[in-house]
Every structure is written in C-alpha cells, then in structure tokens.
C-alpha positions as CSV (number, residue, x, y, z in Angstrom):
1,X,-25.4,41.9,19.9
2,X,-26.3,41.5,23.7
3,X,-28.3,38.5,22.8
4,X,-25.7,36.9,20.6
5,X,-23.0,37.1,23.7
6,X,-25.4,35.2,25.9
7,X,-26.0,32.8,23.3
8,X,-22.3,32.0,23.5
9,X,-21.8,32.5,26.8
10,X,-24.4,29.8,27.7
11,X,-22.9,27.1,24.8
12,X,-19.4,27.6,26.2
13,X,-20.9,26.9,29.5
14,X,-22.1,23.4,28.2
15,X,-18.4,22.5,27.7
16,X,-17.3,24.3,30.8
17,X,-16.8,21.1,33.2
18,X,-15.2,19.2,30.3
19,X,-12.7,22.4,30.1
20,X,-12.0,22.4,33.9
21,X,-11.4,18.8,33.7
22,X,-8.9,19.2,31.8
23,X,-7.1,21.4,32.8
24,X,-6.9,20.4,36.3
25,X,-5.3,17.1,34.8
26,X,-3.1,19.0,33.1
27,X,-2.2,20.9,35.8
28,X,-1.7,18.3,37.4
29,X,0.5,16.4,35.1
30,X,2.6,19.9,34.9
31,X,2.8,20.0,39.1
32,X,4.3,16.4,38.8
33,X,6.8,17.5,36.0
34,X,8.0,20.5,37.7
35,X,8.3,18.3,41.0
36,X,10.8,16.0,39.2
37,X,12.9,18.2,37.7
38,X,13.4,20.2,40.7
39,X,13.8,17.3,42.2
40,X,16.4,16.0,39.3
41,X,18.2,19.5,40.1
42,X,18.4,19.3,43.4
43,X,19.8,16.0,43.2
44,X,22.4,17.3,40.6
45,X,23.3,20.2,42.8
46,X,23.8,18.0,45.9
47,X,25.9,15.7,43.3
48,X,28.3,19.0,42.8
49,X,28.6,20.3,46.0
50,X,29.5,16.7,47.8
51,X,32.2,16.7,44.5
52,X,33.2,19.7,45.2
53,X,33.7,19.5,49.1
54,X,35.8,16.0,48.1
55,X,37.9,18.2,45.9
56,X,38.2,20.9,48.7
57,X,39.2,17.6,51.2
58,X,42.0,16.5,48.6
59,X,43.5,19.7,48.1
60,X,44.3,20.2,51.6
61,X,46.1,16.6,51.9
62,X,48.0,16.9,49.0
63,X,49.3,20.7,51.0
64,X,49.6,18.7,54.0
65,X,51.5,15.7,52.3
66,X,53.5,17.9,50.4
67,X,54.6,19.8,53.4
68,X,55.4,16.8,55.3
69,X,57.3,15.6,52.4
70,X,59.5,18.9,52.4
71,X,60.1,18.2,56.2
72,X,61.4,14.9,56.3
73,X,63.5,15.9,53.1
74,X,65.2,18.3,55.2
75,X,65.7,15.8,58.1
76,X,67.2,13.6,55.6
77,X,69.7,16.4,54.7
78,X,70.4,16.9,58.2
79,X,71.5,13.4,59.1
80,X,73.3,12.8,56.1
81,X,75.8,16.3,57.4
82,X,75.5,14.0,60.7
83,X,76.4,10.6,59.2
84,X,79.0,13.0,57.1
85,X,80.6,14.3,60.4
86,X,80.8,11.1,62.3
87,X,82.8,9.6,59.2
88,X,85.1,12.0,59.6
89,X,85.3,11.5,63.1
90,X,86.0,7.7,62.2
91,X,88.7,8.8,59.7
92,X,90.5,10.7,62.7
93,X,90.1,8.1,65.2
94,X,92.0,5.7,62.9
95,X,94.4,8.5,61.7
96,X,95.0,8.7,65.3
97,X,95.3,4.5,66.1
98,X,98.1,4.7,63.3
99,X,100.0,7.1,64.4
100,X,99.4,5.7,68.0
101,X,100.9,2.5,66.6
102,X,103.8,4.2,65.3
103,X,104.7,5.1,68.6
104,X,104.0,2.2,70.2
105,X,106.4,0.4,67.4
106,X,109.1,3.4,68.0
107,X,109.0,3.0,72.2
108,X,109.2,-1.0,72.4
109,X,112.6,0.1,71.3
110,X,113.9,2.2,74.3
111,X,114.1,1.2,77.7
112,X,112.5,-0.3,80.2
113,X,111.1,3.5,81.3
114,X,108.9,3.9,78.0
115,X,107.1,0.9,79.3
116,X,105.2,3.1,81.6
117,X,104.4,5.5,78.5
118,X,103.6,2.5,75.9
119,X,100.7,1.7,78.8
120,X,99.7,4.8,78.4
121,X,99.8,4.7,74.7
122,X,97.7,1.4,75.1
123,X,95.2,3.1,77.5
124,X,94.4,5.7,74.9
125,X,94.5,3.7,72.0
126,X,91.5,1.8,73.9
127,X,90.3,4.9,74.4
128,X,90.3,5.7,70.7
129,X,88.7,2.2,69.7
130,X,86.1,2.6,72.2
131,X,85.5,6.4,70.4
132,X,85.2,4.8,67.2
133,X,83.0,1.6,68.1
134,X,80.6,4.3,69.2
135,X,81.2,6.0,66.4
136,X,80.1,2.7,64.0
137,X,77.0,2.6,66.6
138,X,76.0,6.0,65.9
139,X,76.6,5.4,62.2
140,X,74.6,2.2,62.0
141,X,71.6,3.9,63.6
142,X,71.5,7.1,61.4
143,X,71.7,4.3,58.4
144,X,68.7,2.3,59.6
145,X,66.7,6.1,60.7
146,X,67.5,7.0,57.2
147,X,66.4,4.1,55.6
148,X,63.0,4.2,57.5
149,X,62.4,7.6,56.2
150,X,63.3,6.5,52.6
151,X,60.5,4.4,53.1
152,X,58.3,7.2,54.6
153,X,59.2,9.2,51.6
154,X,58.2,6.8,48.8
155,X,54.9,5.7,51.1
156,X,54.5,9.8,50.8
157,X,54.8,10.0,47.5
158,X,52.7,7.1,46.5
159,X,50.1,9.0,48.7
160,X,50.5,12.3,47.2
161,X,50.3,10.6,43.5
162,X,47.0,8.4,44.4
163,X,45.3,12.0,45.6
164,X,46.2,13.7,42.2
165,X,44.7,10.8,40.1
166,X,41.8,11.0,42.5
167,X,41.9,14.6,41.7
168,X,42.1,14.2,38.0
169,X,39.1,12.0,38.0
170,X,37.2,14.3,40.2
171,X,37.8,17.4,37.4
172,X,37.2,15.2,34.6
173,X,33.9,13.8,35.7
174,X,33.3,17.7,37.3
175,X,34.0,19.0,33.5
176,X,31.5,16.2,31.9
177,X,28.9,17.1,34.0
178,X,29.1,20.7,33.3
179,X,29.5,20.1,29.6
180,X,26.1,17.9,29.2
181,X,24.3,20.7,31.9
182,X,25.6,23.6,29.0
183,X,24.1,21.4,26.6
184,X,21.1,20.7,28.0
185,X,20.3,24.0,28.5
186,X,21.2,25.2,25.1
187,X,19.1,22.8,23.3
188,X,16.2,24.1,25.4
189,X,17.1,28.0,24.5
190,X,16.9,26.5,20.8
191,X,14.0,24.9,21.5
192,X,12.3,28.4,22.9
193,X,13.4,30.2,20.4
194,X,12.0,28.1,17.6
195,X,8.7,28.3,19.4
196,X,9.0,32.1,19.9
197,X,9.8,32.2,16.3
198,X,6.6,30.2,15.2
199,X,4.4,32.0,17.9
200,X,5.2,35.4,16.1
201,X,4.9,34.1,12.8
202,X,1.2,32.9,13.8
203,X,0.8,36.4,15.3
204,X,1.5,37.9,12.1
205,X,-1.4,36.0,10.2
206,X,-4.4,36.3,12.4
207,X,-3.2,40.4,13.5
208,X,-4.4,42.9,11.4
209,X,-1.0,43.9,9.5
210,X,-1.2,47.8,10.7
211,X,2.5,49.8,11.3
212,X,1.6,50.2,15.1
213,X,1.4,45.8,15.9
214,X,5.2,44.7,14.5
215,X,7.7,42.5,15.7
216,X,11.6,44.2,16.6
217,X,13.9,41.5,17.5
218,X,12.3,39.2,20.1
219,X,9.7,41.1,21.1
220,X,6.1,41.6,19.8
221,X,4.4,45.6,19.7
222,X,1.4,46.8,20.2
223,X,1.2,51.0,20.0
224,X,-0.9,52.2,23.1
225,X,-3.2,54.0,20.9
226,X,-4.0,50.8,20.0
227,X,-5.3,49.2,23.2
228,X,-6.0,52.2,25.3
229,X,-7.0,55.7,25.4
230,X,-4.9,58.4,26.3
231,X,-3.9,58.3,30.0
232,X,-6.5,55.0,30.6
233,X,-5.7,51.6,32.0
234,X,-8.9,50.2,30.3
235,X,-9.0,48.1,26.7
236,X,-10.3,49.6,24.4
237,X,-12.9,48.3,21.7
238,X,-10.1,48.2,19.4
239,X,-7.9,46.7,21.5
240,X,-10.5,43.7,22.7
241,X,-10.2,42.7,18.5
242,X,-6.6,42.9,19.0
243,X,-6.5,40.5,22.5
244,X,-9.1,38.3,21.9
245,X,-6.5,37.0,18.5
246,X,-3.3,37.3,20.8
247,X,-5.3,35.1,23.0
248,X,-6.3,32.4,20.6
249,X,-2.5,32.2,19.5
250,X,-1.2,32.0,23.2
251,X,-3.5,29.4,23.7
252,X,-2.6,26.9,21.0
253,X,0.8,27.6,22.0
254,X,0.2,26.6,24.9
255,X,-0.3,23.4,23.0
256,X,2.5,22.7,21.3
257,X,5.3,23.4,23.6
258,X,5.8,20.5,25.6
259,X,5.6,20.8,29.6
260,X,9.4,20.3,30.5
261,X,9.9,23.8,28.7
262,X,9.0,26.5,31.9
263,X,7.9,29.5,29.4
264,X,5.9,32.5,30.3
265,X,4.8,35.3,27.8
266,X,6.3,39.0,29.8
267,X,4.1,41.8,28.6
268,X,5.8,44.9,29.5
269,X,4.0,49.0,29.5
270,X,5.7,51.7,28.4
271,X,5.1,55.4,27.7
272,X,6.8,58.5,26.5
273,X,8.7,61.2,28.3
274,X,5.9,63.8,29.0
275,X,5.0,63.6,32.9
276,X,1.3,62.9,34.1
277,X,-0.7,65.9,35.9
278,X,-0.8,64.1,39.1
279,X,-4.6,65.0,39.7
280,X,-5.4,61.7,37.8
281,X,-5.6,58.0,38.9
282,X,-2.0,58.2,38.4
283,X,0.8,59.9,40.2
284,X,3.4,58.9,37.6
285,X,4.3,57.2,33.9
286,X,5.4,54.0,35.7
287,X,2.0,53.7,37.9
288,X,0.7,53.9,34.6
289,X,2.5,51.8,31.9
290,X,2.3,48.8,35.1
291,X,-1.0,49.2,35.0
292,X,-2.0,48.8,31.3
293,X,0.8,45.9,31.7
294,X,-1.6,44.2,34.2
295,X,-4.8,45.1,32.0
296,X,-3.8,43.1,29.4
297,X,-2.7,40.2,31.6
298,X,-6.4,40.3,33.3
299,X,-7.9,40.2,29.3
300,X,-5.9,37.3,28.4
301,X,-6.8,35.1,31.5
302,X,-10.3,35.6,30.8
303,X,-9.6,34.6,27.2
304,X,-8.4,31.3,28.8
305,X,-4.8,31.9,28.9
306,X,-3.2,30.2,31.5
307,X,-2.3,32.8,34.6
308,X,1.2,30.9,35.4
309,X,2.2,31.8,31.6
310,X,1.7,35.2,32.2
311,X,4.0,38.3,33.8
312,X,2.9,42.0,34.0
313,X,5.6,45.0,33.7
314,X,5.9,48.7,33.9
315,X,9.1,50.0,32.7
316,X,7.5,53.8,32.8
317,X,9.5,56.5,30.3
318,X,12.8,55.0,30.9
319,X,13.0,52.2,27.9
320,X,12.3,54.7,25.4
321,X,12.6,52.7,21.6
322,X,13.8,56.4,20.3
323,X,15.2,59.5,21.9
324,X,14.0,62.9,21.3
325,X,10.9,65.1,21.9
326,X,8.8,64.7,18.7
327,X,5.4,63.7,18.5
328,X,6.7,60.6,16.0
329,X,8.8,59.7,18.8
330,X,6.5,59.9,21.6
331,X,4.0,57.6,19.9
332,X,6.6,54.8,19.4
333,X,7.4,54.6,23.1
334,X,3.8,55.0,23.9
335,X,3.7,50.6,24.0
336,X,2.8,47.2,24.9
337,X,5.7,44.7,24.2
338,X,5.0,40.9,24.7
339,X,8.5,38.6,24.8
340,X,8.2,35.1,24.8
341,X,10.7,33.7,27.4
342,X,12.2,31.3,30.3
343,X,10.7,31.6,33.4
C-alpha cells in the first residue's frame, strides 16, 4: 500500500505545475473580480451617501424657507392692522374737515369778530389736510412694502415647491436604487441556495448512506465517532474515506459556481455536555470541538480544496441538536456540521 501511494504521489507530481498554473490564473481572475465589485460597491455607497447628504441639505432649506415664509406672513398681518389704523385715521381727519366746514359756513354768518376764529378754523383745517396728506404718504408706502413682500412670498413659495420636487426625485431615484440592490441580492441568495442544494445532493451519492452523515435543514453532519476518536483532534481512518469524498465534491463545486458568488463552506465542532478532565490536551469542550473544526479544514486543503472557501468553528456544548443526558443524546451533539454559505 506504501508503494502504491508513492506511485500516485509521483504521477500527480507530473501534473503539479500544470495545477499551480492554473490556479494562480484563477486566482487571479478571482482577485480582479473581487476588486471590481468592491470597487462597484464603493462607488454605489459613495452614490448614497452624496444622495443622502443632498437630501439632508434640502430638508434644512425647505425648514428655513418655511420659517421665513411664516415671518413675513406675520409682517404682512402687521401692516395690514397698520394700513387698517391709518384709514381710520384718514376717515377722522375728513370727519373732522367736514365738520370744520360746517363751522366755517355757520361763522361767515356772524360778525366781523368770528373772523378772527374762522382763521383759526382755516389754520386747523390746514392743519388737518396736512395730517391726512401724511396720512396718504404713509398709506402709499405700506401699499408698495406690501406689494414687495407679496412678491417675496410667491418667489418663496416657488422656492419651497422647486426643493420638494427636487426632494421627490431624490426619494424616488433613492427608492429605485434600493429596490434593484434587494434584488440583486436575492437572486444571489437563490442562486446559493440552488448550489447548496445540488452540493448536498452530490454529497448524498458519493457518502456512504450511514444514520450518523445526514443532511438537517441547511447543514450537512458528520457524527464525531465518525472522524475522530474519543477526546482526539486527529482523523481517523474512517474519517480520511469520509474527507477524501467531501473533498472531491467541494472541489467540483468549486467549479460550477461562478466567481461573482463569494461562498465559503463553515465547518463547525461540537460535542456533548459531559466536561473534559482537564489533564488532557484540552482544558475544555470548546478547545476541543475548534480543534477537530480546524482538523478537518487542514484535511480538505490538502485534498486541494481551496483555503479561502474554507472557515473553522467550535461552538463547544452549547448548540446541543437535543437536550437531555442520555447516551442517544450525547452521541447526536458529539458533530461536525458543514453549511454552505455567503462569506
């Protein structure tokens, strides 16, 4: 059997450069791909944020433009009680020039004394038309200030209606962008998941169909017993069998799912309840479940399994698959579980 592996070891070694060749291209080719979409996303974030801070920017004129509409609203209420009062004061002041008037027509009648008193009669009366001139001034000026603010309102409000357009647009195009991101991101989970669904399948034809390797939900088992012996880190014979199929499958999958699709194959340890004894290699369950975790990672890159497709876990006693203290139930936590998912 010793001669037989160096048999193989020396034909693989004929197609060794050939193998590193190509990978290095296609690690290449994957570098560049990663490069441009984190480029693409960076570009798209920048994209969000700048729309984001404009939105931010319009908000606060629209507040400011909204508050200095409510001002000059009130300043228009203000010198309409002005232009209100002066009126009034007009209506007086030729209330006043009648009655004045009156007099004057009732004292041209009297002697030659009232002369003296329709002078002053005519002395206030230019008094009182010198009151209300002022009066026409003030009311001319107020009409022309409000007429200017008028205009200062629509401007204003042509303003304010421009910046919630603007706004509208922003959210629309904001919405659209986050609608074709939530798509593009669930057609890749759908694309995953068809691959994780045709990566167990394959997993269930080249494994050995034994009750401790099956699949539960999206997740892959292997029993402990299995791979390792009790309280060891190291594969097994057994378990080599096992790896050296999960390897072939990982590595024509590998394959088949195209480059833009950042997977990586998370094999998690876990054991039962039951504490170590502390005098071992081990001080604890989780020293030891990471461990196997990172055995099996090591066996899989040396079956040519790429290492960036590839995460070690120890989860330790505290994912238990079934509660209780039976030996049935120890041996189902005692695992390996491999999940196929996003980086």
């Amino acid at each position: 059997m010793a001669l037989g592996r160096a048999r193989r070891r020396e034909q693989r070694m004929d197609y060794w450069p050939g193998f590193v060749d190509a990978m290095a291209t296609l690690l290449l080719v994957i570098i560049f791909l990663l490069s441009v979409f984190m480029l693409a996303q960076f570009f798209l974030s920048q994209e969000i944020s700048g729309r984001d801070t404009v939105l931010n920017r319009l908000n606060s004129q629209i507040a400011e433009l909204t508050e200095l509409l409510a001002l000059e609203r009130a300043n228009k209420r203000e010198l309409q009680g002005t232009v209100n009062l002066l009126e009034a004061n007009l209506r007086n002041a030729e209330a006043s020039q009648a009655r004045l008037q009156g007099l004057l027509d009732t004292q041209q009648q009297t002697s030659g004394s009232a002369d003296a008193q329709i002078g002053a009669l005519n002395t206030q009366l230019d008094e009182e038309k010198q009151v209300s001139k002022r009066a026409l001034s003030q009311v001319e000026i107020l009409n022309q200030q409000i007429s200017a603010l008028r205009r200062q309102i629509a401007a204003l409000e042509d303003a304010l209606d421009a910046s919630e357009n603007r706004d509208r647009e922003s959210q629309a195009k904001i919405a659209d962008l986050g609608k074709r991101l939530n798509v593009a991101l669930a057609q890749r989970v759908q694309e995953l998941t068809r691959y994780r669904s045709d990566f167990f399948g394959r997993l269930r034809e080249i494994l050995s169909q034994r009750s401790d390797i099956r699949v539960v939900g999206d997740r892959f088992i292997f029993q402990s017993e299995v791979l390792f012996g009790s309280g060891s880190e190291q594969v097994n014979d057994e378990g080599r069998k096992e790896l050296d199929a999960l390897a072939s499958a990982i590595v024509e999958l590998e394959q088949v799912i195209p480059d833009e699709i950042n997977w990586v194959l998370r094999i998690d340890g876990h054991t039962d309840a039951r504490p170590l004894s502390g005098t071992g290699r081990f001080r604890n369950n989780w020293e030891l479940s990471a461990a196997r975790a990172i055995s099996v990672v090591r066996y899989l890159i040396d079956g040519g399994v790429s290492p960036k497709r590839l995460v070690a876990a120890g989860f330790g006693e505290f994912q238990p698959l079934e509660e209780g203290e039976t030996d049935e139930a120890y041996a189902k936590n005692r695992r390996i579980e491999l999940k196929l998912t996003e980086r």
